[in-house]
C-alpha positions in Angstrom: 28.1 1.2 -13.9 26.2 -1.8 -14.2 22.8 -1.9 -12.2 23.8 -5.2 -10.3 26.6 -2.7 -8.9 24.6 0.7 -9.0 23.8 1.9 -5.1 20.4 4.0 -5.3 20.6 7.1 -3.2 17.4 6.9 -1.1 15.8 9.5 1.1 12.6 9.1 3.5 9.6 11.7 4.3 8.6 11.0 7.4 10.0 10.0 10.8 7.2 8.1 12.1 6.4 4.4 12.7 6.6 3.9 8.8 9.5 6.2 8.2 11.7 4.1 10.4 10.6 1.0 8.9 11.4 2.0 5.8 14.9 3.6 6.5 15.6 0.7 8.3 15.2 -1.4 4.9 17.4 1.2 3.0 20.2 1.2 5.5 20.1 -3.0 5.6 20.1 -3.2 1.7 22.6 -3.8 -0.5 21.6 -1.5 -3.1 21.3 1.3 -1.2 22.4 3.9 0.7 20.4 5.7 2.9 20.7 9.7 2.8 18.4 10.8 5.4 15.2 12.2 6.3 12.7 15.1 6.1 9.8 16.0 8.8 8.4 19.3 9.5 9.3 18.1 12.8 13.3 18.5 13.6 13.3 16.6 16.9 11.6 13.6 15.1 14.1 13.5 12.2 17.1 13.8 14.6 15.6 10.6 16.4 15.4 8.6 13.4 18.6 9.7 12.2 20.0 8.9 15.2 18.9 5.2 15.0 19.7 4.8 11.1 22.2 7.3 10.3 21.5 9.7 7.3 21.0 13.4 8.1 18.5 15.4 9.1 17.3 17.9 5.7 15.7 21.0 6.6 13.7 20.5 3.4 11.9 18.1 1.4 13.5 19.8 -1.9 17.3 19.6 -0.3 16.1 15.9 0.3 14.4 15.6 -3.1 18.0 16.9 -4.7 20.5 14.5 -3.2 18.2 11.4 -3.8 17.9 8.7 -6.7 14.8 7.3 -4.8 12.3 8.7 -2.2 9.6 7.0 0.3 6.8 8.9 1.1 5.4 7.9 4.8 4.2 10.7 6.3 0.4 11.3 7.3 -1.7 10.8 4.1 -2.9 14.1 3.3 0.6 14.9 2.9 1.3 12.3 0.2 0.6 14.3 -2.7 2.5 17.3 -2.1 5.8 15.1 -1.1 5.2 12.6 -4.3 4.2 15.3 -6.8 7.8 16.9 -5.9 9.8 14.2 -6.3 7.8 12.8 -9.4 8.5 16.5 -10.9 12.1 16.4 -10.3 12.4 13.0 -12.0 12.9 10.8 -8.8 11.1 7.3 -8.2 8.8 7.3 -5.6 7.3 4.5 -3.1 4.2 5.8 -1.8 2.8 4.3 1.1 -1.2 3.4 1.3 -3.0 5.3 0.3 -1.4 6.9 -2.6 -3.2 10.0 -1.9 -5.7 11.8 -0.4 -7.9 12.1 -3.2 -8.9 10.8 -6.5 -7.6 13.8 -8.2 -4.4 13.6 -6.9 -3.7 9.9 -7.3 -4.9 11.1 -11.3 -2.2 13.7 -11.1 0.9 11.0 -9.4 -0.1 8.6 -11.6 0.0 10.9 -14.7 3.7 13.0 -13.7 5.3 9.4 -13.2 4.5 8.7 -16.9 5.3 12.0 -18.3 8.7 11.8 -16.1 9.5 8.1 -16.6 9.7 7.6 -13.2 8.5 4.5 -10.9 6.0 5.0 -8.9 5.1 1.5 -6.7 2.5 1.8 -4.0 2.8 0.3 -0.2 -0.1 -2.4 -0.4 2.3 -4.8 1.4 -0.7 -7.5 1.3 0.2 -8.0 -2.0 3.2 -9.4 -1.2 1.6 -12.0 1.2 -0.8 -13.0 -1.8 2.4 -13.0 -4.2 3.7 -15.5 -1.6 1.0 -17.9 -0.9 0.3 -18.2 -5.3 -3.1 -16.3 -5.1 -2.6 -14.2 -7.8 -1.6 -17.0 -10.4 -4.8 -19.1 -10.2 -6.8 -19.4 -13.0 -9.6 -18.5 -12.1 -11.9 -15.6 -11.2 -13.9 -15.3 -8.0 -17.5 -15.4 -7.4 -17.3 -14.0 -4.7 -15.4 -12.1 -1.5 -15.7 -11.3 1.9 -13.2 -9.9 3.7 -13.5 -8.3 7.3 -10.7 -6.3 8.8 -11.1 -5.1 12.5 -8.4 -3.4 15.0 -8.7 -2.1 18.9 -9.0 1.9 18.9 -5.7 3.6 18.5 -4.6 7.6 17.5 -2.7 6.4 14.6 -4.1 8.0 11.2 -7.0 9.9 12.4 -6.5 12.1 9.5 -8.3 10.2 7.2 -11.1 7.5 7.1 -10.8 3.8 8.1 -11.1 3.4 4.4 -8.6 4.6 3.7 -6.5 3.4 6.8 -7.4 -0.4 6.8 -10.3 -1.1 4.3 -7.4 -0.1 1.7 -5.9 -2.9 2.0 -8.8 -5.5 1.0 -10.1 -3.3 -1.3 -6.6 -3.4 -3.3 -6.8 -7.0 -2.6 -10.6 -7.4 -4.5 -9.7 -5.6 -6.7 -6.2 -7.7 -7.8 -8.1 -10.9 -7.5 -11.4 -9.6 -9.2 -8.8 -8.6 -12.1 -12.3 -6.6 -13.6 -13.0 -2.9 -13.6 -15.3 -2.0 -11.0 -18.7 -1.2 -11.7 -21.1 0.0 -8.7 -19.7 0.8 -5.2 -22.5 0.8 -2.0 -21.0 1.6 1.1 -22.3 2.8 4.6 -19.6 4.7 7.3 -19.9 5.9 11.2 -19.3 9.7 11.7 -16.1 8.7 13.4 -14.3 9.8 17.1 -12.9 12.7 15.4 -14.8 13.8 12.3 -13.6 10.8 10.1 -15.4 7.4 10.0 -13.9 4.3 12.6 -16.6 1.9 11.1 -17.0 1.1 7.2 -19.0 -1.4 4.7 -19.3 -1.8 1.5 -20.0 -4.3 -1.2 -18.5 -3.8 -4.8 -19.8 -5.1 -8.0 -16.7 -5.8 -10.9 -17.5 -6.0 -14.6 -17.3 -9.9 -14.6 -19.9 -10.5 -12.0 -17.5 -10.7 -9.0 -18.7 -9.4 -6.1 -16.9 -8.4 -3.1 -18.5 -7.9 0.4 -16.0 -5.9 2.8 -16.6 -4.7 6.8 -13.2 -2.8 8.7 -13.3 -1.2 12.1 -10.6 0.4 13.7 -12.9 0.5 17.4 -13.0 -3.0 17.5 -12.1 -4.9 20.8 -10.0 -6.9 19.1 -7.5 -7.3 15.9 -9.4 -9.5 13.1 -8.3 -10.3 9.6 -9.4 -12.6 7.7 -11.1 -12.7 3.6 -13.3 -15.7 2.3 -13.1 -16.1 -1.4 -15.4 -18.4 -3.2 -14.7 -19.7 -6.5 -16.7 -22.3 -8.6 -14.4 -25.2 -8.0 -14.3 -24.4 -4.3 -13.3 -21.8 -1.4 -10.4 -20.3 0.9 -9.7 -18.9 3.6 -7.5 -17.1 4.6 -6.3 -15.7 8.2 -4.2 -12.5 7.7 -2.7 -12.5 11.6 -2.6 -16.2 12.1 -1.0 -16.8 8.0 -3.0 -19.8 7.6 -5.7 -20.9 5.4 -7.9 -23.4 4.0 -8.5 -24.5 0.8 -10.6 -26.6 -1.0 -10.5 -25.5 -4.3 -8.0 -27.6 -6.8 -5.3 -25.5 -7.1 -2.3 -25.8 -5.2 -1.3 -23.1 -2.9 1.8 -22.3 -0.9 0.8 -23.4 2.8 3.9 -22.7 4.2 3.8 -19.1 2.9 4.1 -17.8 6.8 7.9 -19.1 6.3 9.0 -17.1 2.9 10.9 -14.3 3.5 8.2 -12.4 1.3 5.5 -13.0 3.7 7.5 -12.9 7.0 8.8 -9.5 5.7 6.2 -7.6 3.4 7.5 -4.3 3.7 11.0 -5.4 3.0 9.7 -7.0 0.1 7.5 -4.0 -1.3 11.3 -2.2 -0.9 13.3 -4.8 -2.7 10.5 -5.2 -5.9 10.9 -1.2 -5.7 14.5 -1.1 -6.3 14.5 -4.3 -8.5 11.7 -2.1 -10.7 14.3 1.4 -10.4 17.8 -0.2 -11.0 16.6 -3.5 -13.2 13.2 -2.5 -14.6 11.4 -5.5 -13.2 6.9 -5.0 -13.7 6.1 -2.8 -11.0 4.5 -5.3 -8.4 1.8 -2.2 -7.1 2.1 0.3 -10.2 0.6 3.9 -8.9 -2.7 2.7 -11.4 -3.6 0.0 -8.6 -2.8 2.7 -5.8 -6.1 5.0 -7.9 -8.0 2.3 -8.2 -8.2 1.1 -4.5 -8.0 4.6 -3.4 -10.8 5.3 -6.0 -13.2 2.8 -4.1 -12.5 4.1 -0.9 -13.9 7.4 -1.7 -17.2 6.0 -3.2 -17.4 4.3 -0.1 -17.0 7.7 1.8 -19.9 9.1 -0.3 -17.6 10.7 -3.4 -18.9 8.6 -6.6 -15.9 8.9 -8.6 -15.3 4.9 -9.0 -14.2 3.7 -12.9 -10.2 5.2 -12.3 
């Protein structure tokens, strides 16, 4: 069977927000079929089974077995655990951020997908945005960023850091426009609402010089996303909620970005550049590598100094 004609069997761990999202994009695909769902919780995987089809598994190995592909989007300290399994039975896996909860195990996925030959792509949708505005194919490396990512209080991921719940993001997106290793991470946290930090800054150094200056808060009164990127021929800058920006440097960007189905639909994208990397071995748009790295300034920022992944 060719791959154009090839249907991946895909499976989900997870019935939350994410969970749906993402079963929703296997069901809707055309390379696809959608098996099911595993969550420690029964009533939760009924519901989404209910609204996407599948079946309920009673465990993440039964779901593991009848899959081609799995998506990992349940809480983040179960990442590792549900990745590592698949990884180990030779299935491809698309992790959502972060790729796990620690260094160590994001070492560990990173290493079992290359030992296994297995994909193993990593749900920084942002990239996808950047992908669709041209960011990533100027020629040029930034002086300098500043990015600031704010959000109202909410119960969502309270298992782990805002650092690793929204700082993530920018710091994945630093790091893919620094293109440079990073070489000193200083960052200051809150004690948190419940034992993990709501308020986080930091400022990285990279190898070439770039520096990147970075606040999130996730007890902010409102949401706020925006990064300012300086280069030597000019600046941008770029609103994440409104998909706008301005740009004076000289090379020409994708203003109507907001319009391409890549930006519109970032998670559907992430998906498709998942299956295009399983069934047609396209580059793997957010290898697990980038998924350590980000993950690996995060914890530095927490106060674990483990930065150079």
């Amino acid at each position: 069977m060719s791959s154009e004609s090839k249907r991946l069997k895909a499976g989900v761990v997870g019935a939350g927000v994410f969970g749906g999202f993402h079963a929703s994009k296997y069901v809707g695909h055309a390379r696809t079929e959608f098996m099911g769902v595993f969550d420690p919780s029964p009533a939760a995987a009924n519901a989404l089974v209910e609204q996407h089809g599948g079946k309920t598994y009673d465990t993440l190995e039964a779901l593991i077995a009848d899959c081609d592909v799995i998506t990992v989007a349940c809480p983040a300290v179960h990442h590792f655990a549900a990745a590592a399994a698949a990884l180990a039975s030779g299935k491809h896996v698309l992790v959502e951020k972060p790729i796990a909860s620690t260094v160590e195990e994001a070492r560990e996925l990173v290493s079992l997908a290359s030992s296994h030959g297995c994909v193993l792509q990593v749900g920084h949708q942002e990239r996808f945005v950047f992908q669709a505005m041209g960011l990533l194919s100027v020629p040029e490396t930034p002086k300098k960023i500043v990015a600031r990512r704010m959000g109202p209080a909410s119960e969502r991921n309270l298992d782990v850091s805002v650092t690793l719940d929204l700082m993530v993001h920018d710091l994945d997106l630093a790091i893919a426009l620094a293109g440079a290793a990073v070489t000193s991470v200083e960052g200051e946290v809150d004690e948190g609402r419940h034992g993990s930090p709501d308020i986080a800054k930091a400022v990285l150094t990279f190898e070439n010089g770039c520096v990147a200056e970075l606040i999130s808060s996730r007890v902010h009164h409102e949401r706020d996303r925006k990064m300012h990127v300086e280069y030597e021929n000019g600046t941008l800058d770029i609103d994440f909620i409104a998909k706008t920006f301005e740009n004076t440097t000289p090379y020409e960007l994708n203003a109507g970005f907001a319009d391409t189905p890549t930006a519109r639909d970032s998670l559907g994208a992430n998906v498709d550049a998942f299956i295009a990397s399983v069934l047609d071995g396209a580059p793997v748009v957010v290898p697990g590598i980038a998924g350590l790295r980000a993950l690996d300034a995060a914890r530095a920022i927490d106060g674990e100094r483990h930065y150079g992944a």
